[in-house]
C-alpha positions, 0 to 999 in steps of 0.5 A: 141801666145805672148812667155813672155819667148822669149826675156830674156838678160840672155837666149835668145835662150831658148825661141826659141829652146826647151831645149832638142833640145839646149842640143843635139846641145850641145852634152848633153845627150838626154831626156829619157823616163820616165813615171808612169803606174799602173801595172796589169799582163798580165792575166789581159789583154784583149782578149785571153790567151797569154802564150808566153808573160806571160812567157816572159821578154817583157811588153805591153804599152799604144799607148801614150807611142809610141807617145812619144818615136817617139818624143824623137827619141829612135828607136829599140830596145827599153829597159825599167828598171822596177823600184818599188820606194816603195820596192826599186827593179829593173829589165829590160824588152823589149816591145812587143806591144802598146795596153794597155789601158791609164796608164797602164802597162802589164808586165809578172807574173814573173817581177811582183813577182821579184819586188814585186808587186800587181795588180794596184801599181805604176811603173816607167819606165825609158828607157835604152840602155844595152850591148849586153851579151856575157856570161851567167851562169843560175840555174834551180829551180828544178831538173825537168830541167834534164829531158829535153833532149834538153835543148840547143834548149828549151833556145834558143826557149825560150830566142825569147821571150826576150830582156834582162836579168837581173842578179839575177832575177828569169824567167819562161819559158814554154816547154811541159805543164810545167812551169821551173824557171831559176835564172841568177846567172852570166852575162858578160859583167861585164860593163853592169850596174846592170848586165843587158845584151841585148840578142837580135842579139848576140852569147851568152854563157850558162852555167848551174849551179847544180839545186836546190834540186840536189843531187850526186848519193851516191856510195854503200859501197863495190862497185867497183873492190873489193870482197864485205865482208862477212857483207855487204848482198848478191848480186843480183845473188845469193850466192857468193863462196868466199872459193877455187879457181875461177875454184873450185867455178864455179865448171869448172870441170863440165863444161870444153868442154872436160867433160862428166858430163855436158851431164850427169847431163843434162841427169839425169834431163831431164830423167823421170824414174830415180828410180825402179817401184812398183807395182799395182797388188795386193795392196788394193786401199784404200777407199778415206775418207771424206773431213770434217775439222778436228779441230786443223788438216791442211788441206793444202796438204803437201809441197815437201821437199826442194831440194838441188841444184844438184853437178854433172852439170853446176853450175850458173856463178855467179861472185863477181862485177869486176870479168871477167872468161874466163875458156875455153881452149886456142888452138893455132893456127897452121901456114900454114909453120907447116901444109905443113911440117907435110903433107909432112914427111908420106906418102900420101898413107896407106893401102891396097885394100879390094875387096867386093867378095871372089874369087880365083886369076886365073893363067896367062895361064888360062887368055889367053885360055879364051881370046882365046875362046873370039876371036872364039866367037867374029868371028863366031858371026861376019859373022852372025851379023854386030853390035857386032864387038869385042870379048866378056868378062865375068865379072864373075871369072875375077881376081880383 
């Protein structure tokens, strides 16, 4: 009950205010979080398996801990430095949840390799407050990075499980049953102590360096514009012509729209019956003989002799690399002007009739004797029937 501290001639207000509430009036600087815990990695954490956490830059404490930063008023976001006095290393790191079991301390497997630590060394924990970052610059460890397609929607998924980075350190992160490492070479705000950034609630720039392992494509001598030498291999098409002309050594002659050997050449392979007969009458067939090996004697059947690759076709288009052909001719097109003027010099119509029938013109008198005869031949048939009422006309012998 009895304070032998509360009445001091030197002090008197020390044994009445804590100290730290003293400073704060005063406007010192308030207390920080400072404790020791063992330090296990968060495999090691009761319950099921948590990847998230793992490989995350979170850490998961003792309810104690809680208690005292309540009483110590740090509020959110509530940021940590990770320090291994024995191995002289740093980082920083966020909390997740107040579950661990008294004095200790879960923290991701990663941290525990960037500090160099075993399962069940001291750690000190020390609260902080960091810039929020503006800038970052990460490296992939491995050239597996370059396959994702994504990777700006990946980081972002990722970095939720973060509260700060620490330049320098080496993360994990998890996408698709695999695991990535990311090393932050570069973080901005320069002012930010130890090159720690919060990445909680702010717009941050990623940059990405070359992976690790990564190599530039090498270029292949002699590939580009240029005609390959004679020395450096053939391409994958075939034999290149490198003598003659570019019309001499497609062999456009054979292919121009106007040949005629294109159609000839397709005609003599396709045909069937290209030499002359033999014949079957009167030759002796001879008696198969017996199929017993021979020793020192092949028994494969003979192979056909190699043929040369016919001349008188189309011959396969195949071009240096950075060489385009456009071979086929170029018509010009008429105007419309120029059509009309040319329909309009000759004349429309050229030419003379054809009758289909072989028949003599008749004379003009014989024309109207025959009308004649139609006119008595329409009246006499006129009194006798109503329904024909004109004269009568034969097509036979009718001039054309």
């Amino acid at each position: 009950m009895f304070n032998p501290g509360f009445y001091n001639e030197d002090d008197m207000l020390g044994g009445m205010y804590p100290s730290a509430m003293l400073r704060r009036a005063a406007g010192g600087a308030p207390r920080r979080f400072d404790e020791y815990y063992r330090c296990y990695p968060v495999a090691m954490l009761p319950g099921p398996e948590r990847e998230n956490v793992n490989h995350g830059g979170k850490v998961i404490m003792p309810p104690s801990a809680l208690d005292k930063l309540t009483r110590l008023h740090i509020t959110y976001p509530m940021l940590f430095e990770l320090i291994n006095g024995a191995a002289e290393k740093m980082t920083h790191a966020g909390v997740l949840e107040f579950i661990a079991e008294e004095g200790k301390i879960y923290l991701p497997f990663w941290m525990m390799q960037t500090l160099s630590l075993d399962p069940g060394d001291l750690l000190q924990i020390l609260s902080t407050d960091l810039p929020s970052g503006s800038f970052i610059k990460l490296q992939a460890q491995s050239t597996s990075f370059l396959d994702i397609s994504d990777p700006k929607a990946v980081l972002e998924n990722a970095f939720r499980n973060f509260s700060c980075l620490t330049k320098n350190d080496i993360f994990t992160f998890a996408y698709n049953d695999q695991i990535y490492q990311m090393a932050v070479l570069e973080t901005k705000p320069d002012t930010a102590k130890n090159g720690a950034i919060s990445v909680l609630e702010t717009d941050l720039e990623v940059d990405f360096a070359t992976p690790v392992g990564y190599e530039e494509p090498k270029r292949i001598a002699g590939s580009g514009s240029s005609t390959p030498r004679s020395g450096m291999g053939l391409p994958l098409g075939g034999t290149v012509h490198s003598a003659g002309s570019m019309a001499q050594a497609i062999n456009y002659a054979s292919i121009a729209p106007q040949s005629s050997a294109a159609a000839a050449g397709a005609k003599a392979v396709s045909s069937n019956f290209l030499y002359g007969g033999q014949k079957l009458k009167g030759s002796k067939v001879s008696t198969p003989k017996a199929s017993t090996p021979v020793a020192g004697a092949s028994t494969n059947p003979p192979q056909p002799p190699i043929t040369r690759p016919r001349t008188n076709g189309p011959q396969p288009l195949r071009l240096p690399p950075g060489k385009l052909f456009f071979g086929y001719e170029v018509k010009p097109l008429k105007k419309a002007g120029e059509n009309k003027e040319n329909e309009g010099d000759g004349p429309k119509f050229v030419g003379q009739g054809q009758t289909l029938r072989t028949g003599t013109k008749r004379k003009p008198a014989e024309d109207e004797k025959e009308k004649g005869k139609g006119k008595e031949t329409g009246g006499a048939s006129g009194t006798g029937s109503s329904s024909s009422l004109g004269g009568g006309r034969t097509l036979r012998d009718t001039p054309r």
